[in-house]
N, C-alpha and C positions, 0 to 999 in steps of 0.2 A: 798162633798168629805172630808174628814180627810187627816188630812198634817200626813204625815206617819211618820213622823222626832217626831211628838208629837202626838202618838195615845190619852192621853187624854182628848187633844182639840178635842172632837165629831163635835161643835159649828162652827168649820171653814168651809167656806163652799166653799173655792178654797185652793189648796195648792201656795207654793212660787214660785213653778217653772210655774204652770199653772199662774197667777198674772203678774211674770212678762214676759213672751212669748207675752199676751193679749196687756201689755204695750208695750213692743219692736215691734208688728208687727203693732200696732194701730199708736202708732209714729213713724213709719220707724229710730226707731233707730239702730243704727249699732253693736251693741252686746248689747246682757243680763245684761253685768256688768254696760253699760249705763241707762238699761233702769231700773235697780236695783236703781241705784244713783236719777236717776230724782220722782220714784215713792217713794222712803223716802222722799226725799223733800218735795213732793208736800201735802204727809199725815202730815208731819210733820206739816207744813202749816197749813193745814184743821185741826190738832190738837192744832190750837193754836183758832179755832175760834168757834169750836161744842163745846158745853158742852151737860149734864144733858143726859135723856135716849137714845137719837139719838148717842152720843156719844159711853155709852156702846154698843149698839144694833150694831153700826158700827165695831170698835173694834173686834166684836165678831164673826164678819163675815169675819175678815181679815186675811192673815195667821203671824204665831209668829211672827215673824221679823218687818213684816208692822205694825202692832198691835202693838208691842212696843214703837216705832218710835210715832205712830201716838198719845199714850195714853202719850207718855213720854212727851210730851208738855203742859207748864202749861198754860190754857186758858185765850188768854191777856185781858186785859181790855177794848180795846180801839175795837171797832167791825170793821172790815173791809169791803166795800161794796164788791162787785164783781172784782171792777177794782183794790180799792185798796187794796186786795187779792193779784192780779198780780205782781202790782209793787212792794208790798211789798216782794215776792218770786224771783220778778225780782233783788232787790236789794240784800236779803241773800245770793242766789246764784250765784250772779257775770254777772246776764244774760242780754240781752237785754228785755224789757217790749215784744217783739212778741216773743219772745223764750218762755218767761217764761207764755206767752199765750196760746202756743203750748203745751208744758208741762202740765198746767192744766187742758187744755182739752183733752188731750191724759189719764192721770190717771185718771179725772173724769170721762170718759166717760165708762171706765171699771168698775168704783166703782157705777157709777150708774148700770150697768147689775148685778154690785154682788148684790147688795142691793134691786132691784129689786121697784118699782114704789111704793108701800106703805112707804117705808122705807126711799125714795127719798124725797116722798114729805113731810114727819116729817123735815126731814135736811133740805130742802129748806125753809119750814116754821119758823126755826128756826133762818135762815140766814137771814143777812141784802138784798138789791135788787141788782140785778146782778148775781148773783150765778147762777139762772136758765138754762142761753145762758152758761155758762163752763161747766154743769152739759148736754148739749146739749137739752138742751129745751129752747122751747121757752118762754119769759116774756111776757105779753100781756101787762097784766093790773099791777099798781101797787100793790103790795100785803096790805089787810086790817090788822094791825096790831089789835089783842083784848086787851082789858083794862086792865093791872094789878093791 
């Protein structure tokens, strides 16, 4: 789809309004404007821990808004596993760690449909362990890291 607000993002491949409906109906949140608030966050987050082409590639599949949000965060230093993903999202936003559980996997689990299974598993490969079970897959095994 093309966000109609910005016909010359061809590149988006959901608009803002479909994004966040997907969010507010997947987390039973109670209006748009919440589910608007918790899905900045949660990208914003996720832009503090993607870098390199996973990033672009994501980004580019998001519509304006979230793409800004998610791109406007500068990638920290220090990597996050999975959990400490959570708490750390739990702690910016003022949440409980199950709130802020809830939350990631309610925007992950749409941004993996946008993104679709190849695109997935670049981001997952790129992430520390634990990201998988948010991203709603399952972890088996632990991941083989290659040699830099």
């Amino acid at each position: 789809m093309i966000d109609q607000r910005h016909p010359d993002r061809t590149d988006v491949a959901m608009t803002s309004d479909v994004l966040l409906e997907r969010v507010r109906y997947e987390g039973a949140y109670p209006t748009r404007e919440r589910a608007r608030e918790i899905t900045l966050q949660v990208l914003a987050a996720l832009g503090r821990q993607l870098t390199g082409d996973e990033r672009v590639a994501l980004a580019a599949l998001l519509p304006l808004e979230a793409a800004l949000e998610f791109t406007g965060q500068v990638p920290a230093a220090e990597r996050l596993t999975g959990w400490g993903f959570v708490k750390d999202l739990a702690r910016r936003s003022g949440t409980t760690p199950a709130v802020a559980r809830w939350n990631t996997g309610t925007v992950f689990s749409v941004i993996a449909q946008l993104t679709g299974p190849d695109l997935l598993d670049r981001i997952l490969d790129q992430l520390p362990e634990g990201y998988a079970l948010l991203f709603g897959r399952p972890e088996l095994r632990p991941r083989q890291r290659q040699a830099a």
